[in-house]
C-alpha positions in Angstrom: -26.8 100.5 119.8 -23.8 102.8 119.4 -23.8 104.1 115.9 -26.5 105.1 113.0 -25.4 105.4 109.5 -27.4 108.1 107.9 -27.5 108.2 104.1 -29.3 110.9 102.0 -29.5 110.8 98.3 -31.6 113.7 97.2 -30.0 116.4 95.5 -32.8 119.0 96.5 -30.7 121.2 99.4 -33.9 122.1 100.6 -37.4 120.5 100.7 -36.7 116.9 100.1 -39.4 114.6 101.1 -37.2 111.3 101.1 -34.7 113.4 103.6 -37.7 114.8 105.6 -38.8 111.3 106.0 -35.4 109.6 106.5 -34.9 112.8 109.4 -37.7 111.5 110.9 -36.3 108.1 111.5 -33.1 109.0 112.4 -34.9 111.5 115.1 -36.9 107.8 116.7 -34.0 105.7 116.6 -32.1 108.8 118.5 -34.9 108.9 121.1 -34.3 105.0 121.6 -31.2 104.9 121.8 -29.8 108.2 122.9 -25.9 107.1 123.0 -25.8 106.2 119.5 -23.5 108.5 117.2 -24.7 109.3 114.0 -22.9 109.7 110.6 -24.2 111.6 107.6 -23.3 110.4 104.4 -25.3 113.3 101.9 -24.6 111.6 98.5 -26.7 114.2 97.0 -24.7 117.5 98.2 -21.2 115.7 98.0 -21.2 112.9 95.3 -19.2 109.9 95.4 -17.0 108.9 91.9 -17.7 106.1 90.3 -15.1 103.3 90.1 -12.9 103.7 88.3 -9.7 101.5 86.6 -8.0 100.5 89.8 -11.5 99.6 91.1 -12.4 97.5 88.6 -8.8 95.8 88.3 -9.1 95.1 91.8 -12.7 93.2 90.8 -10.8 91.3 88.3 -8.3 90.1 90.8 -5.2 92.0 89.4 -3.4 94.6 91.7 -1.3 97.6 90.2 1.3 99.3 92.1 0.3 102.3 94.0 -3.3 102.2 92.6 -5.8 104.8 94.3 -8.5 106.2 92.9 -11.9 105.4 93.8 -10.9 102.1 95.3 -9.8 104.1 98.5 -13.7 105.7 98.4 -14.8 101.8 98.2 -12.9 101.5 101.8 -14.1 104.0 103.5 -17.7 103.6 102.4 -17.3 99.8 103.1 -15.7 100.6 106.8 -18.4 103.3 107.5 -21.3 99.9 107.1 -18.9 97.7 108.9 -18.8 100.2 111.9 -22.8 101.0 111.9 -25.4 98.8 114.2 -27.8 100.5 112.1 -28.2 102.0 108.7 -31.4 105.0 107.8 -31.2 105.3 103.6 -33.1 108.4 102.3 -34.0 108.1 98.8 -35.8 109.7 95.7 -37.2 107.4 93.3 -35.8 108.2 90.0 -37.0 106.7 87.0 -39.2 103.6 88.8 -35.7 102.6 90.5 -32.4 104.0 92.6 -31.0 107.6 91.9 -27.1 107.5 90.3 -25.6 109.0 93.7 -27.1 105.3 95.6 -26.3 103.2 92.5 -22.3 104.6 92.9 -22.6 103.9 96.5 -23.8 100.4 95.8 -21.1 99.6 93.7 -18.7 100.8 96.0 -19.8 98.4 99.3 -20.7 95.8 96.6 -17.4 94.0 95.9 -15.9 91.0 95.7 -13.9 89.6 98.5 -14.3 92.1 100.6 -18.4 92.5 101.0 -19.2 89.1 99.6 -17.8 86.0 98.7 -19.0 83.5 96.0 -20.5 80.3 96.9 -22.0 77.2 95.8 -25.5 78.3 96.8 -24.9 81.7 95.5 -23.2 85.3 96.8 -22.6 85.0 100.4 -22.5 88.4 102.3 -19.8 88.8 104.7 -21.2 91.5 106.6 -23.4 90.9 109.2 -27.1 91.2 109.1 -28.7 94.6 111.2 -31.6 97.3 110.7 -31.8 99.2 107.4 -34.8 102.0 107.4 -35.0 102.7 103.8 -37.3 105.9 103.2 -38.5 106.7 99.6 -40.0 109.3 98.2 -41.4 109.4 94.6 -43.3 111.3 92.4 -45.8 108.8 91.3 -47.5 106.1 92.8 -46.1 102.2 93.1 -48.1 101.0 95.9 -52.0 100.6 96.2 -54.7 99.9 94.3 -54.1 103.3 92.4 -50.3 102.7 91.4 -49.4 103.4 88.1 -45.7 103.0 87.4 -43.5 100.3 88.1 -41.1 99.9 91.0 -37.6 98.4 90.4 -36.4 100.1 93.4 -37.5 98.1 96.3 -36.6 94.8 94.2 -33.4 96.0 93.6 -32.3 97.2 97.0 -33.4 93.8 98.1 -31.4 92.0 96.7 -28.4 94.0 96.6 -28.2 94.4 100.1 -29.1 91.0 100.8 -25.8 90.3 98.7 -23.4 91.8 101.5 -25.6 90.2 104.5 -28.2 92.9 105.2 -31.5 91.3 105.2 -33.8 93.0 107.7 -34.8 95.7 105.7 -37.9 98.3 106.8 -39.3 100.4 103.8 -41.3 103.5 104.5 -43.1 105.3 101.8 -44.3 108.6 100.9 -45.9 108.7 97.3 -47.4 111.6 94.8 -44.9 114.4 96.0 -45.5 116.1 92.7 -49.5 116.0 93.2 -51.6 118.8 94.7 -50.4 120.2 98.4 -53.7 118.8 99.8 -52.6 115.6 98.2 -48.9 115.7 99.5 -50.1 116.7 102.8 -52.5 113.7 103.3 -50.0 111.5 102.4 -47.5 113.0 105.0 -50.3 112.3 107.7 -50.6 108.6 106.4 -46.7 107.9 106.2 -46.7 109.5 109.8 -49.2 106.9 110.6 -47.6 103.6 109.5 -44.2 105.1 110.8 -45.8 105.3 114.1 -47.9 101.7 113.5 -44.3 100.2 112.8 -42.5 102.0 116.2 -40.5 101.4 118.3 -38.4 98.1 116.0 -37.4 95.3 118.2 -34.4 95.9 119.6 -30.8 95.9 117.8 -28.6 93.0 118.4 -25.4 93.7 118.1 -22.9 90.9 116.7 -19.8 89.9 118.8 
């Protein structure tokens, strides 16, 4: 493996659990592969636009003459993926699902004829498939016999990924960050624990 793509979505500069975790992952697949490159993408501290007119005429099928605009950000994001062997995603959970920063990234690599084709059995991704470590911290509980709000989250990144080709998805959770520091520190120790349960992944296989 050659190259990590590390995206982080808080928007906490300093004492983000979702980044703290994500770090953490990054940091093992560094130890395992100690060649590979990696490439910060901090949605949270430099925020991508949203699409915009030439984007979404470019959806539709239309082109415009000398159209720019966020559709060049689609690009780049979209070549960044392309170019990874494996993908680390650092996320909050905002309002039982994705923060905005992730959602405008998603709609960026998710696109028509160039991430995915339509098909008779459905979207077909035209990426192909490789590790995503998706960390995710929230403020509440969604997991366990003690969860108490919903999570549309892990549904959603699911299938939205799955829609471009990445399938072999690997969530990590750390839960009740806005509880007690007792609290937040035993569920540090049991995150720790199922990361380390769940390490070292197979090994990456790189397409041709």
């Amino acid at each position: 493996m050659n190259s990590i793509l590390h995206i982080s979505c808080s928007a906490r500069a300093e004492g983000s659990h979702s980044a703290r975790l994500a770090a953490q992952i990054v940091s093992r697949l560094v130890a395992q592969y100690p060649q590979a490159e990696v490439r910060l993408r901090d949605l949270g501290r430099a925020s991508i636009p949203h699409p915009d007119s030439d984007y979404a005429y470019s959806l539709a099928g239309a082109t415009r003459e000398g159209a720019t605009g966020s559709l060049a950000h689609s690009d780049e994001l979209i070549a960044e993926l392309e170019t990874a062997d494996t993908i680390v995603i650092g996320t909050p959970m905002h309002n039982y699902t994705v923060p905005s920063s992730l959602k405008a990234w998603i709609d960026h690599v998710l696109r028509i004829g160039r991430t995915f084709m339509p098909a008779p059995e459905g979207k077909r991704g035209l990426l192909h498939d490789r590790p995503v470590y998706i960390a995710v911290a929230s403020g509440g509980l969604y997991l366990g016999e003690q969860a108490r709000q919903p999570d549309f989250l892990t549904p959603y990144l699911q299938a939205a990924l799955a829609t471009i080709g990445l399938r072999t998805l690997h969530f990590f959770a750390l839960q009740g960050t806005v509880r007690s520091d007792d609290a937040v520190a035993a569920e540090w120790r049991h995150a720790t624990a199922l990361l380390d349960a769940q390490w070292p992944p197979p090994p990456v296989a790189i397409a041709a």
